[in-house]
GURO-194398 format. One record per residue: residue number from 1; residue in one letter; chain; x, y negated, z of N, C-alpha, C in turn. Coordinates in pm, whole numbers. Each point is the difference from the previous one (the first is absolute). Layout:
BEGIN
{k:NUM r:A c:A n_X:X n_Y:Y n_Z:Z ca_X:X ca_Y:Y ca_Z:Z c_X:X c_Y:Y c_Z:Z}
...
REM end
This chain:
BEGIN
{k:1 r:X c:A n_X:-641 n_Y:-1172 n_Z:-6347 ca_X:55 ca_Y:-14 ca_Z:131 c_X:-109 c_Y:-21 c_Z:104}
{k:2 r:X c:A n_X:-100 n_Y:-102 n_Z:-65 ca_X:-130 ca_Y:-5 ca_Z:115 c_X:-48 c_Y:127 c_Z:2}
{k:3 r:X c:A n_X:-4 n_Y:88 n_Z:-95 ca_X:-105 ca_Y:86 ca_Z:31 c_X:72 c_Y:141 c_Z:88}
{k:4 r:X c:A n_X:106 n_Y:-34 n_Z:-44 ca_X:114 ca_Y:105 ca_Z:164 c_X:-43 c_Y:-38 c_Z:90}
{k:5 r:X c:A n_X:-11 n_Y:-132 n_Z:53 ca_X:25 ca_Y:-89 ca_Z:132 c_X:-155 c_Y:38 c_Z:61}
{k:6 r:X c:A n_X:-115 n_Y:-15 n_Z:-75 ca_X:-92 ca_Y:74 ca_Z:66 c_X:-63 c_Y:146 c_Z:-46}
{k:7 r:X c:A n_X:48 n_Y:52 n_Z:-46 ca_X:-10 ca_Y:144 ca_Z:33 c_X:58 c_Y:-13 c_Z:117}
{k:8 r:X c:A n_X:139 n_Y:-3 n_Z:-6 ca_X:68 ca_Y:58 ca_Z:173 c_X:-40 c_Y:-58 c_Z:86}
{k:9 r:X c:A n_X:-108 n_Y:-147 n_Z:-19 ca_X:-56 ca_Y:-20 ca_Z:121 c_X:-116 c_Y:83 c_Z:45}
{k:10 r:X c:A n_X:-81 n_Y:19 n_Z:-111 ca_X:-159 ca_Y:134 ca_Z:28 c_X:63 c_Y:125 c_Z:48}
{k:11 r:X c:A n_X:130 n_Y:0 n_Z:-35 ca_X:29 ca_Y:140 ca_Z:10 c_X:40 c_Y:13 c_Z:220}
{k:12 r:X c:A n_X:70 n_Y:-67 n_Z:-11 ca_X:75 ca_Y:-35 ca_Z:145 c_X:-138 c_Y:-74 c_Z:104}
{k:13 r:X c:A n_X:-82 n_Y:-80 n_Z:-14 ca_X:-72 ca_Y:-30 ca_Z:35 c_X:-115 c_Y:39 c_Z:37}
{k:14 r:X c:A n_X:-77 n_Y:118 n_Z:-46 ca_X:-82 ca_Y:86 ca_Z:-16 c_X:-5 c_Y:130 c_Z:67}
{k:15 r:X c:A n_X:-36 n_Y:33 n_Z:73 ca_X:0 ca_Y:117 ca_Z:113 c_X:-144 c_Y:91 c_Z:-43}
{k:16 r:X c:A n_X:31 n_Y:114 n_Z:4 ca_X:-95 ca_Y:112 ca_Z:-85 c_X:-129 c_Y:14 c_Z:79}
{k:17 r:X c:A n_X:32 n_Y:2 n_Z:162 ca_X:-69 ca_Y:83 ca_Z:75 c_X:64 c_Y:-94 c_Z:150}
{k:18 r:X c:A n_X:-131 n_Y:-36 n_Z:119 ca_X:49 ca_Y:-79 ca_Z:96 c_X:56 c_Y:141 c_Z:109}
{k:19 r:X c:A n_X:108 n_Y:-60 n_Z:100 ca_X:44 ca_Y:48 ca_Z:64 c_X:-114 c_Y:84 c_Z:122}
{k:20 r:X c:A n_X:-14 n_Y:133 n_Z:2 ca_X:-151 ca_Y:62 ca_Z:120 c_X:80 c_Y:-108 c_Z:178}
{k:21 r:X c:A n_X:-111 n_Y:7 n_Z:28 ca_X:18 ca_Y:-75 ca_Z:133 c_X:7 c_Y:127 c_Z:116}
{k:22 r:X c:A n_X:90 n_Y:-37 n_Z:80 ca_X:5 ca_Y:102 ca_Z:74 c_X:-117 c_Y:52 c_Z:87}
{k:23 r:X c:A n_X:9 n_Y:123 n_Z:53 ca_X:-117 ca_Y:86 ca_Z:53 c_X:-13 c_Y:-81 c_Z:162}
{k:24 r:X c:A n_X:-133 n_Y:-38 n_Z:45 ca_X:-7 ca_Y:-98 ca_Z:60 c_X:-33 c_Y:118 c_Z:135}
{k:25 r:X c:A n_X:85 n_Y:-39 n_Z:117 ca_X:-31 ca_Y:100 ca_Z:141 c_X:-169 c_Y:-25 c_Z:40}
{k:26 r:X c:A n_X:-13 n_Y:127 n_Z:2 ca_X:-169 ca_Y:51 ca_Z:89 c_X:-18 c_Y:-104 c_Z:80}
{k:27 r:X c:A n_X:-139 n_Y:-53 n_Z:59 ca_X:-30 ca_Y:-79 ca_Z:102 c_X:-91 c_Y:77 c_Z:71}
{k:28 r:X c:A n_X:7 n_Y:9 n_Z:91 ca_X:-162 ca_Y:29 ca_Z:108 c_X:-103 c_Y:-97 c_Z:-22}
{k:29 r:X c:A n_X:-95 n_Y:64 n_Z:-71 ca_X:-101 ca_Y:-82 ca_Z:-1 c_X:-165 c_Y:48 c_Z:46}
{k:30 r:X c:A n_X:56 n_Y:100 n_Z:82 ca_X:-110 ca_Y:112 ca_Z:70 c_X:-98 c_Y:-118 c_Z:92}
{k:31 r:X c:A n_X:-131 n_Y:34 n_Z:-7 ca_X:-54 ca_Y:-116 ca_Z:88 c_X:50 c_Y:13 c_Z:174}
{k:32 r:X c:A n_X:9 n_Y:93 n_Z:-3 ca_X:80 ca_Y:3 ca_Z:172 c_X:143 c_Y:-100 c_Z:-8}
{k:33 r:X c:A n_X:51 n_Y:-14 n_Z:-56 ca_X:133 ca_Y:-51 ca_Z:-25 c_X:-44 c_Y:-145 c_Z:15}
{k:34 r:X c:A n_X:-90 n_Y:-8 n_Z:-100 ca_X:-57 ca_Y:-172 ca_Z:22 c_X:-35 c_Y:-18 c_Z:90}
{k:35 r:X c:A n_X:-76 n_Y:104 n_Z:94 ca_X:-54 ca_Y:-70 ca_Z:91 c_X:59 c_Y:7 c_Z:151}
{k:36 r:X c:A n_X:101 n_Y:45 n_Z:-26 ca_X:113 ca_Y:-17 ca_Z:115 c_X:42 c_Y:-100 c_Z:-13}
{k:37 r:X c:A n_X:67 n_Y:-21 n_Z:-119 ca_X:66 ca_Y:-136 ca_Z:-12 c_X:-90 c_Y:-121 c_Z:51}
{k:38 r:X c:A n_X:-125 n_Y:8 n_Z:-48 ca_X:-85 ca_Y:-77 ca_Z:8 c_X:-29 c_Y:-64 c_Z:183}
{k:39 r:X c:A n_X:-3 n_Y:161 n_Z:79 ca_X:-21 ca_Y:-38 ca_Z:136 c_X:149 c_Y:-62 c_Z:44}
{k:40 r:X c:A n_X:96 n_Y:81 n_Z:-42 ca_X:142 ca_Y:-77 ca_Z:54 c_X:-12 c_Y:-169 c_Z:-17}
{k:41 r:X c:A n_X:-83 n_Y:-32 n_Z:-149 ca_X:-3 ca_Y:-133 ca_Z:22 c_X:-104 c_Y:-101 c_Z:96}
{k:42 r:X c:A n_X:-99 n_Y:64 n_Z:-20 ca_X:-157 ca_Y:-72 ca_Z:135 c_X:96 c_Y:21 c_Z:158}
{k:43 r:X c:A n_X:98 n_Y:101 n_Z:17 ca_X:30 ca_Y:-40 ca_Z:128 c_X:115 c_Y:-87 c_Z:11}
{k:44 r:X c:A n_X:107 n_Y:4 n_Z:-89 ca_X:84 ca_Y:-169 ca_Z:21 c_X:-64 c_Y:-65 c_Z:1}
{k:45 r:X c:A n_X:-129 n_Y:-50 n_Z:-138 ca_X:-81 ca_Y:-74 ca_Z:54 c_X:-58 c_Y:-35 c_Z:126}
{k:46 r:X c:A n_X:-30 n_Y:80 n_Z:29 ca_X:-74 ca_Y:-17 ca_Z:145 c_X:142 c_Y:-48 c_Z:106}
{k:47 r:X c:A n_X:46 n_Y:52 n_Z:0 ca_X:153 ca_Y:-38 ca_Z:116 c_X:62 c_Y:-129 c_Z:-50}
{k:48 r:X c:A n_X:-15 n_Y:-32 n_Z:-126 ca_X:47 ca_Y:-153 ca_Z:-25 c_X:-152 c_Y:-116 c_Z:26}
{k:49 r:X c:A n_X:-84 n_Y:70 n_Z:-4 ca_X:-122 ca_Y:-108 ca_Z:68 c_X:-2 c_Y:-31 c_Z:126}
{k:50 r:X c:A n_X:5 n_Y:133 n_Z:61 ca_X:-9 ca_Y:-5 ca_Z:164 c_X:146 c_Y:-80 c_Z:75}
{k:51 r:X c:A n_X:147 n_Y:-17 n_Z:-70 ca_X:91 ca_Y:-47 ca_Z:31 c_X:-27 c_Y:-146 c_Z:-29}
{k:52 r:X c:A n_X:-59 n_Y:-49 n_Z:-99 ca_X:-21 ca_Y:-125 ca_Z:-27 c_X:-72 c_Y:-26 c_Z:72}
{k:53 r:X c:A n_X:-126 n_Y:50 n_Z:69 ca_X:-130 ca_Y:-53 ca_Z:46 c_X:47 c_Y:-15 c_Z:149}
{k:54 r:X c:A n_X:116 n_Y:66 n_Z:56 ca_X:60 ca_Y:-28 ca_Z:150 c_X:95 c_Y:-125 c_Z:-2}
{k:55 r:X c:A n_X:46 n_Y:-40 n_Z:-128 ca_X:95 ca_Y:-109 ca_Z:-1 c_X:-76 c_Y:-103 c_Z:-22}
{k:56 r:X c:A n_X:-102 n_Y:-1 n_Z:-68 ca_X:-114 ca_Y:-137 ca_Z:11 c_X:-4 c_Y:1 c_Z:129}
{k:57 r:X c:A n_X:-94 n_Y:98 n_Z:72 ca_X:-19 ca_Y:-37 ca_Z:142 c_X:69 c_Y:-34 c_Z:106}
{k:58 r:X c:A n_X:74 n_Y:28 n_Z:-14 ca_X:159 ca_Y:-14 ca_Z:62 c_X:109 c_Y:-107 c_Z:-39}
{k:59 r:X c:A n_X:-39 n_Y:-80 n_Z:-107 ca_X:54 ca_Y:-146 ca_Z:-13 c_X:45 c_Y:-124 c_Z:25}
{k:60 r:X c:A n_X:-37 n_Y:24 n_Z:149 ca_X:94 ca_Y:-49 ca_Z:88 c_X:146 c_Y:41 c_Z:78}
{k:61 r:X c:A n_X:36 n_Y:148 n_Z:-46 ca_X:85 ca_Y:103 ca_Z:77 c_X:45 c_Y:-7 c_Z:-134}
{k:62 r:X c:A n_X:143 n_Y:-60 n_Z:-27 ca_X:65 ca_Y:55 ca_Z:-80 c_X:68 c_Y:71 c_Z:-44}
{k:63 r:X c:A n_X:30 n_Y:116 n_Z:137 ca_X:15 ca_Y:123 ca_Z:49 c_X:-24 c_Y:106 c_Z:-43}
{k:64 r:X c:A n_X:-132 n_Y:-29 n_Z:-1 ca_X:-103 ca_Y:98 ca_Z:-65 c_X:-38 c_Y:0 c_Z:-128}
{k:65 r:X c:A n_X:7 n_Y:-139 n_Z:-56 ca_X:-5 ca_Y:-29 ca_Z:-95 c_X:68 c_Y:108 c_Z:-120}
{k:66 r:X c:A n_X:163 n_Y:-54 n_Z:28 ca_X:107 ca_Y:55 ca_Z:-29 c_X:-3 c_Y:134 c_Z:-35}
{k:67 r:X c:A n_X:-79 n_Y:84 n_Z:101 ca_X:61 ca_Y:133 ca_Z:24 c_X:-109 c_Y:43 c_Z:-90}
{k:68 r:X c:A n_X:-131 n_Y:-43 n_Z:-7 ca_X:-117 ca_Y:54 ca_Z:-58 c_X:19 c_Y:-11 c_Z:-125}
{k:69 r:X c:A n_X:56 n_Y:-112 n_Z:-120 ca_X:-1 ca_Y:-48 ca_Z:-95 c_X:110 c_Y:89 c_Z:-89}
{k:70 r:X c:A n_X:108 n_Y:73 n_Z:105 ca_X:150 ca_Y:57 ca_Z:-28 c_X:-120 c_Y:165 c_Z:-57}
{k:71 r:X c:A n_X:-55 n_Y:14 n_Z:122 ca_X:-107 ca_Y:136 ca_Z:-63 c_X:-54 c_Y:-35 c_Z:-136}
{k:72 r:X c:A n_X:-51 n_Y:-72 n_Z:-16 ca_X:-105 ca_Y:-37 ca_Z:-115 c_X:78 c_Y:28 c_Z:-112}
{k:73 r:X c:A n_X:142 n_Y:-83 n_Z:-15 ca_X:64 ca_Y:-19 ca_Z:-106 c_X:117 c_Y:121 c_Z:-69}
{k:74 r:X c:A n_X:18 n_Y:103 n_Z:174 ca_X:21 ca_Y:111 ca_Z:-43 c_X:-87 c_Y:97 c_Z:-91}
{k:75 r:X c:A n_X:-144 n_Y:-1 n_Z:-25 ca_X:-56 ca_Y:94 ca_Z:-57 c_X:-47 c_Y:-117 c_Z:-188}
{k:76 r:X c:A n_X:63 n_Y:-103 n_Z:-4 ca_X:8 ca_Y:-107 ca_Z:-142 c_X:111 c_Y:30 c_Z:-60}
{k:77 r:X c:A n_X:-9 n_Y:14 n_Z:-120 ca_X:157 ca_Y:-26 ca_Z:-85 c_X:29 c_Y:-117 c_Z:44}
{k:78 r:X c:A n_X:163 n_Y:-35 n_Z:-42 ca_X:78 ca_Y:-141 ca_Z:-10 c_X:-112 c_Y:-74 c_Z:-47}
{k:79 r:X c:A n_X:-22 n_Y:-146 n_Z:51 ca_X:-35 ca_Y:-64 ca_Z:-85 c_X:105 c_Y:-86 c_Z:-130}
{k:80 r:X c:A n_X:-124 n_Y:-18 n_Z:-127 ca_X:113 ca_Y:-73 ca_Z:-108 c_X:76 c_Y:-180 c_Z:56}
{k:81 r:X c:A n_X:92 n_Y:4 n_Z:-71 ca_X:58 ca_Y:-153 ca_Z:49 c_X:-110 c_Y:-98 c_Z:-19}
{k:82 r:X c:A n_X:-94 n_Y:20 n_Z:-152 ca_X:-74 ca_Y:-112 ca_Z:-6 c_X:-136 c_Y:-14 c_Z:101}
{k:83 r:X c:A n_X:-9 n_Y:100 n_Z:-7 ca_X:-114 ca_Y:28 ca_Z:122 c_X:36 c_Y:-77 c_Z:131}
{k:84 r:X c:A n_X:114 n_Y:45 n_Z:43 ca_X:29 ca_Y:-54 ca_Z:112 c_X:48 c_Y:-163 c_Z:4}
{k:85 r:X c:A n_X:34 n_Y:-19 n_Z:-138 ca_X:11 ca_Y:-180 ca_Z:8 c_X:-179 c_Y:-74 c_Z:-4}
{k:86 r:X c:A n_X:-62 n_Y:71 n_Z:-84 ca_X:-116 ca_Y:-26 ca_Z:44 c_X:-61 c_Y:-51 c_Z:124}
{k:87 r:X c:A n_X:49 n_Y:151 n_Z:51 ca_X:-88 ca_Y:-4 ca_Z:204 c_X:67 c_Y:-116 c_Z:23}
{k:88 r:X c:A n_X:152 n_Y:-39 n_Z:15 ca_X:106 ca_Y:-61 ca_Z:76 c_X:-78 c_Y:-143 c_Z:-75}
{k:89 r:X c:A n_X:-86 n_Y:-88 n_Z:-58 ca_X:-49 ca_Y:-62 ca_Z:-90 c_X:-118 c_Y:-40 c_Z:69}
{k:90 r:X c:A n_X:-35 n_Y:92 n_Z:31 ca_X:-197 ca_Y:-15 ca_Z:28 c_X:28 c_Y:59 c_Z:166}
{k:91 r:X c:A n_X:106 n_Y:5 n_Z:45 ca_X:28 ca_Y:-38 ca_Z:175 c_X:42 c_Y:-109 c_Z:17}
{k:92 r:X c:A n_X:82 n_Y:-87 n_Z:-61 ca_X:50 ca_Y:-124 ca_Z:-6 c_X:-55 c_Y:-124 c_Z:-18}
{k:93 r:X c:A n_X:-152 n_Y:21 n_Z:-24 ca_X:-104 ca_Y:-93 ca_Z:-74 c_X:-116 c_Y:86 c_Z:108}
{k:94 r:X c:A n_X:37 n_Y:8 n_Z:82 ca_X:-112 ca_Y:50 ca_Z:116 c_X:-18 c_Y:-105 c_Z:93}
{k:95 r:X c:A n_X:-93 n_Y:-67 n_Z:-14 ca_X:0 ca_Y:-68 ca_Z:118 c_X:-175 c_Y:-7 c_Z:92}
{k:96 r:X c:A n_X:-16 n_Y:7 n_Z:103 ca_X:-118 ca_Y:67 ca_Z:77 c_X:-108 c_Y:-146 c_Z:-50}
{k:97 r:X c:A n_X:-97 n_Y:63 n_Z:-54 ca_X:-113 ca_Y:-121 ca_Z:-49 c_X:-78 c_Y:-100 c_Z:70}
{k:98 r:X c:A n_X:-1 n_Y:-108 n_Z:61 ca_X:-88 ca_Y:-70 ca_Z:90 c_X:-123 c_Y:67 c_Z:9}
{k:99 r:X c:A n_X:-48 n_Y:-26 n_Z:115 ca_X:-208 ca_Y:39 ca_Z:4 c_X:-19 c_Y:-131 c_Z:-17}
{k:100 r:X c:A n_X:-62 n_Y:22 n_Z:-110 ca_X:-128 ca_Y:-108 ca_Z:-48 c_X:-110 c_Y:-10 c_Z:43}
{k:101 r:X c:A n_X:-78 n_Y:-74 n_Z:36 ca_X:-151 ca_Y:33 ca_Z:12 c_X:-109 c_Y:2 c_Z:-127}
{k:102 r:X c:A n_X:-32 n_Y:109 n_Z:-4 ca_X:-64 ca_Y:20 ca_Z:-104 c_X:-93 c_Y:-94 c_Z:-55}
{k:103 r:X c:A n_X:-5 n_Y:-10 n_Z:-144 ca_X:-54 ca_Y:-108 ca_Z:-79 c_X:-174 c_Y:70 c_Z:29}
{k:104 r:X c:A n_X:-97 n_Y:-150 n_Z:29 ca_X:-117 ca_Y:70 ca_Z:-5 c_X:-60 c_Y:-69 c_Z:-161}
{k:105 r:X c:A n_X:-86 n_Y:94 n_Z:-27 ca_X:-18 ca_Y:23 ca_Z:-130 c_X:-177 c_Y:-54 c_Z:-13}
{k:106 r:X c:A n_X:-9 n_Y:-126 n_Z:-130 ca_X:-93 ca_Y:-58 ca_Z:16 c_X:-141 c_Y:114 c_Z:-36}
{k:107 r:X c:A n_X:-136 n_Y:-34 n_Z:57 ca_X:-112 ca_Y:80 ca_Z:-33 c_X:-66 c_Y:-39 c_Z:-102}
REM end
């Protein structure tokens, strides 16, 4: 009786040959292709620097702030939730540092 019970398990259990994986779609991988993509990315870059670098300066205008930061975040994916509990974390624990006078240092 045991020796039914595993035969029909080797038998049922045992697969001859793995299933072929399907035929995977063409990619462009022409160096022109990369390197389009590539410039499409140096210029969001560039338009999410230059939007940030007007809202620093402009940090008193929350106006501007606003409107500059809305650019920036249009050319970013979503950010993730944890990411953003992070930021919401390390803005909340911001607080502007006293000036000290610098320690002078013995000779």
């Amino acid at each position: 009786m045991r020796s039914l019970l595993v035969i029909a398990l080797c038998l049922t259990g045992c697969s001859t040959s793995p299933d072929p994986l399907p035929k995977q779609p063409d990619a462009p991988t022409s160096e022109g292709i990369v390197a389009t993509v590539g410039k499409q990315w140096d210029i969001a870059d560039q338009k999410v620097a230059a939007s940030v670098t007007i809202a620093r300066e402009n940090a008193d205008r929350p106006d501007i702030v606003r409107s500059e930061t809305t650019v920036a975040l249009s050319f970013l994916p979503e950010a993730q939730p944890g990411e953003l509990a992070l930021a919401r974390a390390r803005a909340g624990h911001h607080r502007p540092r006293e000036r000290r006078p610098p320690r002078h240092r013995p000779l």
